[in-house]
Backbone bond lengths (Angstrom), bond angles and torsions (degrees), N, CA, C in turn:
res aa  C-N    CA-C-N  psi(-1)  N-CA   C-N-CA  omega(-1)  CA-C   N-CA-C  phi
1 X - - - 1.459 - - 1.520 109.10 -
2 X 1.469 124.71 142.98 1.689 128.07 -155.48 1.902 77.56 -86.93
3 X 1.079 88.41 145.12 1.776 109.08 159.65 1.667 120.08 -70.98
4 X 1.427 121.18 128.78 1.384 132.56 -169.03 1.326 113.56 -54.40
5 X 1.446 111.96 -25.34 1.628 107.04 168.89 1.452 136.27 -84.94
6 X 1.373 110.32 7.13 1.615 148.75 176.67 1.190 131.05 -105.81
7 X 1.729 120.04 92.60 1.172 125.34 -173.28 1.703 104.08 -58.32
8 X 1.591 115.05 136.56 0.985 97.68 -170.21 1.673 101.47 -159.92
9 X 1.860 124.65 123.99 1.226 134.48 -171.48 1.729 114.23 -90.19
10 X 1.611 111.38 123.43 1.106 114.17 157.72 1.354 135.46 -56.28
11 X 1.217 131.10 110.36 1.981 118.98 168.17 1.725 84.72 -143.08
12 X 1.233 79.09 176.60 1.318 148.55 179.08 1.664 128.87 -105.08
13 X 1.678 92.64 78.79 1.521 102.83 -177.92 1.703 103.08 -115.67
14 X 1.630 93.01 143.18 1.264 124.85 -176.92 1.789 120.43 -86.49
15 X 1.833 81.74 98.62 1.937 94.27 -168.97 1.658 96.46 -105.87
16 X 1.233 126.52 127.14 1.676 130.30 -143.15 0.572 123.58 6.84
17 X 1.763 143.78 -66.89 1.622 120.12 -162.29 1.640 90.84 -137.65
18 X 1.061 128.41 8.14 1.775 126.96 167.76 1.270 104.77 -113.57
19 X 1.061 97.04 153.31 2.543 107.94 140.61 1.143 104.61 -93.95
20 X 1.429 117.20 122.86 1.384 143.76 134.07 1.480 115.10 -56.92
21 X 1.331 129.40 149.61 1.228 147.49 171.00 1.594 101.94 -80.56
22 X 1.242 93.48 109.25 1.883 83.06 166.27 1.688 102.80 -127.82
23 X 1.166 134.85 155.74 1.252 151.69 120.02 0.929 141.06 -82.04
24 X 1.980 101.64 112.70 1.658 119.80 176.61 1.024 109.85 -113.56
25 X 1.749 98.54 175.51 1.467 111.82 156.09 1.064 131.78 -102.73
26 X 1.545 119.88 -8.59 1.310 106.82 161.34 1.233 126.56 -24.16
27 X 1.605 126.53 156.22 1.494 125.38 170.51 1.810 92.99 -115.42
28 X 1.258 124.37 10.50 1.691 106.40 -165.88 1.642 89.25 178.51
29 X 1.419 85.47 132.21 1.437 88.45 153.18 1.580 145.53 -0.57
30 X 1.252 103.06 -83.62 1.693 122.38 179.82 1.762 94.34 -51.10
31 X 1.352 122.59 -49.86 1.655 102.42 179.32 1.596 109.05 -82.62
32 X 1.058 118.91 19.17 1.460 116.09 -175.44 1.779 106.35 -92.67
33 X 1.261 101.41 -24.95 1.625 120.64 -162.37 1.685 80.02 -93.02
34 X 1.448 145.37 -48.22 0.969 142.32 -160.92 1.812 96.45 -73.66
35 X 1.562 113.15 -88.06 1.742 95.23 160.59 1.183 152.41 -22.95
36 X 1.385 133.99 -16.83 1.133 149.45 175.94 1.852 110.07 -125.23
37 X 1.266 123.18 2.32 0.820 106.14 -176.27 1.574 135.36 50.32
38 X 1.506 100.55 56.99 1.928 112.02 -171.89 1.695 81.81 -101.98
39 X 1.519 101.63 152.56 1.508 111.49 172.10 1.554 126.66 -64.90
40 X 1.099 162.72 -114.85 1.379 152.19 174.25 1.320 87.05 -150.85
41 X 1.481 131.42 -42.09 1.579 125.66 169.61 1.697 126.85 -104.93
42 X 1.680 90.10 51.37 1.491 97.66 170.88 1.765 89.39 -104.67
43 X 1.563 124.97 165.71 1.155 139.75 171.72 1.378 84.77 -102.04
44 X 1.815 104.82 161.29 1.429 119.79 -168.66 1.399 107.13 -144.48
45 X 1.219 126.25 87.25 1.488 136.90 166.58 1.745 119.53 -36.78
46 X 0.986 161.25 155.57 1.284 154.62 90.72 1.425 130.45 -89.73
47 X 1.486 118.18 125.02 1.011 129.48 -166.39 1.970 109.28 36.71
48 X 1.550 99.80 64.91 1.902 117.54 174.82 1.767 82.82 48.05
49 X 1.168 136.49 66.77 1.844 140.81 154.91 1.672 94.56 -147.95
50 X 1.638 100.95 126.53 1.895 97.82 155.00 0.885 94.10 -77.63
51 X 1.198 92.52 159.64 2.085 120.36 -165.44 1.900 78.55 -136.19
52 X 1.399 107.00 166.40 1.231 141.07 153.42 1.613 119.88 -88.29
53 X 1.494 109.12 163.15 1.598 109.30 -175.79 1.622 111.96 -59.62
54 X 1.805 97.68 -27.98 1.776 85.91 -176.09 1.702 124.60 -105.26
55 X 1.914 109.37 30.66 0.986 137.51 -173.40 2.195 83.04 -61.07
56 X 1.342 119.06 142.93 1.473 127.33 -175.28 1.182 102.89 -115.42
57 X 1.447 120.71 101.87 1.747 125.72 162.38 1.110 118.55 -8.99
58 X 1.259 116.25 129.30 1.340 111.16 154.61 1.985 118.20 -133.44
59 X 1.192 102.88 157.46 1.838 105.81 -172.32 1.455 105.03 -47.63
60 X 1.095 130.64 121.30 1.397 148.56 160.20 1.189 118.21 99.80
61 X 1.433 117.63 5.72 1.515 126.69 -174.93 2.217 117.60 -44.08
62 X 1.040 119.18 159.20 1.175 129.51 172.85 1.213 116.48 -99.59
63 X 1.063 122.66 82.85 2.046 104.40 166.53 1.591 119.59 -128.76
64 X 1.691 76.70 151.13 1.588 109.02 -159.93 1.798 94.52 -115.12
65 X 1.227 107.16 129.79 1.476 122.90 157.75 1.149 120.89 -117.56
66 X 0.961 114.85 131.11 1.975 130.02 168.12 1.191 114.11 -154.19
67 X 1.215 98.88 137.00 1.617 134.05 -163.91 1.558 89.17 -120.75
68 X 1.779 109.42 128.95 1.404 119.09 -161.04 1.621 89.99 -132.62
69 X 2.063 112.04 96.49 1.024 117.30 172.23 2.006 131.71 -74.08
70 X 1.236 88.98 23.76 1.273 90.36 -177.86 2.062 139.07 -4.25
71 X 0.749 97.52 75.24 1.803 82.80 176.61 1.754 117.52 -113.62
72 X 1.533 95.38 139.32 1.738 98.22 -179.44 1.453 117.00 83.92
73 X 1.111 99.36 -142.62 1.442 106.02 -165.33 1.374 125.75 21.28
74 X 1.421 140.69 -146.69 1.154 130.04 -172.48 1.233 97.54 -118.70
């Protein structure tokens, strides 16, 4: 549970095949990838929409990251 002196946003991030409830502090995106450790070339869904790094949290949000390692083929 986040501590009372810590502004702090509810979502819903997608860890293999569920969302888990997590609570951050990020306020946006771009520190969300920094807190959680998402790669710099994962794409970042909210609620099934890419968002950008300065997309702004909001309470109950959905996010999905994937990073699309492509090799070969055509």
């Amino acid at each position: 549970m986040p501590s009372n002196d810590t502004t702090t946003t509810k979502i819903e991030y997608l860890q293999g095949s569920r969302f888990v409830e997590k609570h951050v502090e990020s306020r946006n995106l771009g520190g969300l990838r920094a807190e959680l450790d998402i790669p710099a070339n994962a794409e970042i869904a909210v609620n099934r929409v890419d968002q950008p790094d300065s997309y702004t949290l909001q309470e109950g949000d959905q996010i999905a990251a994937v990073v699309e390692d492509k090799t070969g083929g055509q």
